[in-house]
C-alpha positions as a LaTeX table, in Angstrom:
\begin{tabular}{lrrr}
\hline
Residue & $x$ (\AA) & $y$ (\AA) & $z$ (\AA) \\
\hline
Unk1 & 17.12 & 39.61 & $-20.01$ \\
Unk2 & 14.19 & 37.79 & $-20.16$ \\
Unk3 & 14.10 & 34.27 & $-18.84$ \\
Unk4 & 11.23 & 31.60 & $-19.11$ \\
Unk5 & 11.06 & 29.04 & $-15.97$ \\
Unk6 & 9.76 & 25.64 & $-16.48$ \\
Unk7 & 7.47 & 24.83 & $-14.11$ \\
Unk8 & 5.68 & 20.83 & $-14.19$ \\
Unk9 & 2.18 & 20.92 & $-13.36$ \\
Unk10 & $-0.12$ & 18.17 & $-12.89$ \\
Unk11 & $-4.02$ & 18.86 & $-13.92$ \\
Unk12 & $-5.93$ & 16.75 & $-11.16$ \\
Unk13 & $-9.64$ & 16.69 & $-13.08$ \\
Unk14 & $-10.98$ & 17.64 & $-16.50$ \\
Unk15 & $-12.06$ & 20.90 & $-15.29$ \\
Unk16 & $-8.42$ & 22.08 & $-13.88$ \\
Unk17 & $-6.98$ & 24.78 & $-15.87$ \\
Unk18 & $-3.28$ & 26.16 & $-16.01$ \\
Unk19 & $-2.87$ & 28.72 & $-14.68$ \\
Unk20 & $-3.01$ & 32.50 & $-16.81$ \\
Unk21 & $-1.98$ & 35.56 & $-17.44$ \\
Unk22 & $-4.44$ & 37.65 & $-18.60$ \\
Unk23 & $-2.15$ & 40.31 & $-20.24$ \\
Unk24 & 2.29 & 40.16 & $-21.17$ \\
Unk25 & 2.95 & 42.58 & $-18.98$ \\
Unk26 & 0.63 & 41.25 & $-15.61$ \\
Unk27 & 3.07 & 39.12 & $-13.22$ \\
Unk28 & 0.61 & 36.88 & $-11.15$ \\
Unk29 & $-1.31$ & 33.82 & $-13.20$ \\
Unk30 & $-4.73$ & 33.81 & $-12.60$ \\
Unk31 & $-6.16$ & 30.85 & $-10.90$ \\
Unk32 & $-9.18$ & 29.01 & $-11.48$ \\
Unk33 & $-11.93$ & 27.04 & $-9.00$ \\
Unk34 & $-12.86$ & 23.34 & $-10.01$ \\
Unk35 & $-16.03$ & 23.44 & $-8.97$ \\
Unk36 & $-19.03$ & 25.78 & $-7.60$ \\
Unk37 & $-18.44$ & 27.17 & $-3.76$ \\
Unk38 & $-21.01$ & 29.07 & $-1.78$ \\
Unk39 & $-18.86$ & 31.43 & 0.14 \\
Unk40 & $-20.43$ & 31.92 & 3.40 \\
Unk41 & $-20.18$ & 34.98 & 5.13 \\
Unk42 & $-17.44$ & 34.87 & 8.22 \\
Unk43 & $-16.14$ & 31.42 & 6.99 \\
Unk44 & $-13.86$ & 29.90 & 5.28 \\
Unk45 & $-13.95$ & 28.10 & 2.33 \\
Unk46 & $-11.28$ & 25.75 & 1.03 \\
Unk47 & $-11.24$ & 26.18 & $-2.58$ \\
Unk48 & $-9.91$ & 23.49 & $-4.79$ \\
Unk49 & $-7.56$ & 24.17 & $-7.96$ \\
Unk50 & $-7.38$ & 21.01 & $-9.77$ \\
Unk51 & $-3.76$ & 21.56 & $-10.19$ \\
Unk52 & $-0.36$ & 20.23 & $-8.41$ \\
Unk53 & 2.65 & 22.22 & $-9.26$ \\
Unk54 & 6.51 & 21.14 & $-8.89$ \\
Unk55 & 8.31 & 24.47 & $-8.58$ \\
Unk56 & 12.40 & 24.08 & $-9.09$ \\
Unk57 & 14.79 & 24.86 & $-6.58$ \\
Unk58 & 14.81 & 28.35 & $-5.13$ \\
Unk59 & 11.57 & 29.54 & $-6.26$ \\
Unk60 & 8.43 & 30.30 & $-4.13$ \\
Unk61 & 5.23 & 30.64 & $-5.22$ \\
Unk62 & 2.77 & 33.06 & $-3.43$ \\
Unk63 & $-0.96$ & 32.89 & $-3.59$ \\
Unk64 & $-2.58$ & 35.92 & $-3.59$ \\
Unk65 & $-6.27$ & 37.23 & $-3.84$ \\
Unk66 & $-7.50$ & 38.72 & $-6.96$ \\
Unk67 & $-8.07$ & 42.54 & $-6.90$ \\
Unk68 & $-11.33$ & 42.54 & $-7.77$ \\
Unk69 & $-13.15$ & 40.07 & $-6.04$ \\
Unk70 & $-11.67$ & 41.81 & $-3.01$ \\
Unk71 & $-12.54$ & 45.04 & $-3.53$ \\
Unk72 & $-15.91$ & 44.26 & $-4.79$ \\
Unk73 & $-17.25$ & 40.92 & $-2.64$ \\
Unk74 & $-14.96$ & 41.33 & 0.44 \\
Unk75 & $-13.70$ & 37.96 & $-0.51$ \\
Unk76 & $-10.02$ & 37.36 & 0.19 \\
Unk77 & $-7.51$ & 34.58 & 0.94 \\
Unk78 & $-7.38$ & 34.32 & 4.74 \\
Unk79 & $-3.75$ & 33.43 & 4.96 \\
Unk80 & $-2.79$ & 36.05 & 2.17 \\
Unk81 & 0.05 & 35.83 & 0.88 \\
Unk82 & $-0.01$ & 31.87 & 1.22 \\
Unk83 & 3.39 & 30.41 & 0.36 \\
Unk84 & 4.02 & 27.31 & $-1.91$ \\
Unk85 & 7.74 & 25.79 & $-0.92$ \\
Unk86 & 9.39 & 24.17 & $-3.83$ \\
Unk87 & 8.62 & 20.96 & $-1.78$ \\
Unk88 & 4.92 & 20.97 & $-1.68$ \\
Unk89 & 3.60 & 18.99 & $-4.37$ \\
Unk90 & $-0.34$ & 18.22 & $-3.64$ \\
Unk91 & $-2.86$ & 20.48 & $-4.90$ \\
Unk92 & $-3.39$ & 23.77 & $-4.45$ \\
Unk93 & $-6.06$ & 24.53 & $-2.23$ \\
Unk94 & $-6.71$ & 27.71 & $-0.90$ \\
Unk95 & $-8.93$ & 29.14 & 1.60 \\
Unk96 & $-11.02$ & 31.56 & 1.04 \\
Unk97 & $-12.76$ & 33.93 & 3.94 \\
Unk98 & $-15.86$ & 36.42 & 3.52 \\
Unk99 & $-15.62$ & 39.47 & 4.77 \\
Unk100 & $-19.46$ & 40.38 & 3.81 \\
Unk101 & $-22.67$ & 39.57 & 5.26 \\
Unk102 & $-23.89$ & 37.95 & 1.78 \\
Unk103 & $-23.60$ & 34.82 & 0.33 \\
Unk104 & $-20.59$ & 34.59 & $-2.65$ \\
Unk105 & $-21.33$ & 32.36 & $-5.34$ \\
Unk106 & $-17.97$ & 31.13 & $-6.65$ \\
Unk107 & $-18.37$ & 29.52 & $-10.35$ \\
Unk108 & $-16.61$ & 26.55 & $-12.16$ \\
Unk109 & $-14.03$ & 28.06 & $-13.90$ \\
Unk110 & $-13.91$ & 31.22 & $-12.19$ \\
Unk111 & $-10.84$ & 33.41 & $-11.45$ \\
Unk112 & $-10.59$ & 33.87 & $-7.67$ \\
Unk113 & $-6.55$ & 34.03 & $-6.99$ \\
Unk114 & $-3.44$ & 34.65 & $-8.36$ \\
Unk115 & $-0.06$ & 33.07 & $-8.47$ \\
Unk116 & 3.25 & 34.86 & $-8.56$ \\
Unk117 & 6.23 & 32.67 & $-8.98$ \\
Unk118 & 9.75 & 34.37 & $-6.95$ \\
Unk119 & 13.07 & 33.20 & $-7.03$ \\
Unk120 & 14.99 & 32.81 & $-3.83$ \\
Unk121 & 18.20 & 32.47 & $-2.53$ \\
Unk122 & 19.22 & 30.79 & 1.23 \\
Unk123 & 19.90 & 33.68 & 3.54 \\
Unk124 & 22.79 & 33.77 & 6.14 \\
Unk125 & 21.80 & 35.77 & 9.45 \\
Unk126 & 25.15 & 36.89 & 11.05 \\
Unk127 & 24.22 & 38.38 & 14.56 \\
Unk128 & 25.77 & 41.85 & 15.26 \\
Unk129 & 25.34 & 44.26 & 18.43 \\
Unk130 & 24.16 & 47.11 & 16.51 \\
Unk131 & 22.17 & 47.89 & 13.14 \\
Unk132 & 23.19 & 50.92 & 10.80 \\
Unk133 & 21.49 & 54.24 & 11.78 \\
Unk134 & 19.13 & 55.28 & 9.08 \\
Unk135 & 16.13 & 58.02 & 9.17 \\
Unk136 & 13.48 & 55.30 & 9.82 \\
Unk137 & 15.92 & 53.14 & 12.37 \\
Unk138 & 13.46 & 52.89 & 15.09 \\
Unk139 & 10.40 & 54.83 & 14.72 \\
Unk140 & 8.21 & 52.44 & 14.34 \\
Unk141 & 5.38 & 50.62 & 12.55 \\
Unk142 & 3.87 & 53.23 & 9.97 \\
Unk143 & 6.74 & 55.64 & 10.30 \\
Unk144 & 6.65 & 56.45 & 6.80 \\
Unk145 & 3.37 & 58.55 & 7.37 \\
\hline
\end{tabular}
């Protein structure tokens, strides 16, 4: 069953876009910069969006870098995934940190993150004195292989 969520959204400047998805099938919405950034290398760089979101009740939003300007500038978001809470309503800003030793220059109107919009229910933690046994159980970090 497919399901469209309405989401308010607020476009802060002339140059803000809403954010996209590039193809149906794709589940994060690209996001777009403002303005132009240099992105230093070893720094960060808080990259404005333009846009304010209001998401409803029980849905998060994660910010996450986009594939390809990680794989091919070493450019990612340094608190990846970054969380929006339903509550948050300023713009979205996010930070961006270069891995290289060269300069990134970030265009106006430029994809450099995606959004991805999850729906969430409250949790209840009931403490117990033992966990099920199961063929990870305890093995560790990276005990998958």
């Amino acid at each position: 069953m497919n399901k469209n969520i309405d989401i308010n959204i607020v476009l802060l400047n002339n140059d803000a876009k809403i954010p996209q998805k590039q193809h149906d099938s794709d589940i994060g919405y690209d996001i777009y910069s403002v303005k132009n950034y240099n992105i230093t290398p070893k720094k960060v760089t808080k990259v404005k969006t333009g846009v304010s979101i209001e998401l409803p009740e029980k849905y998060g939003g994660f910010i996450l870098p986009r594939s390809g300007l990680a794989s091919n500038h070493s450019i990612t978001s340094i608190n990846s995934p970054g969380l929006v809470d339903p509550g948050y309503t300023g713009e979205l800003v996010i930070p961006l940190f270069n891995h290289s030793d060269e300069n990134y220059k970030l265009d106006k109107g430029e994809r450099f993150a995606q959004l991805v919009i999850i729906n969430v229910e409250n949790i209840t933690f009931n403490t117990v004195t033992q966990l099920k046994k199961t063929e990870r159980s305890n093995k560790g970090f990276g005990s998958t292989g």
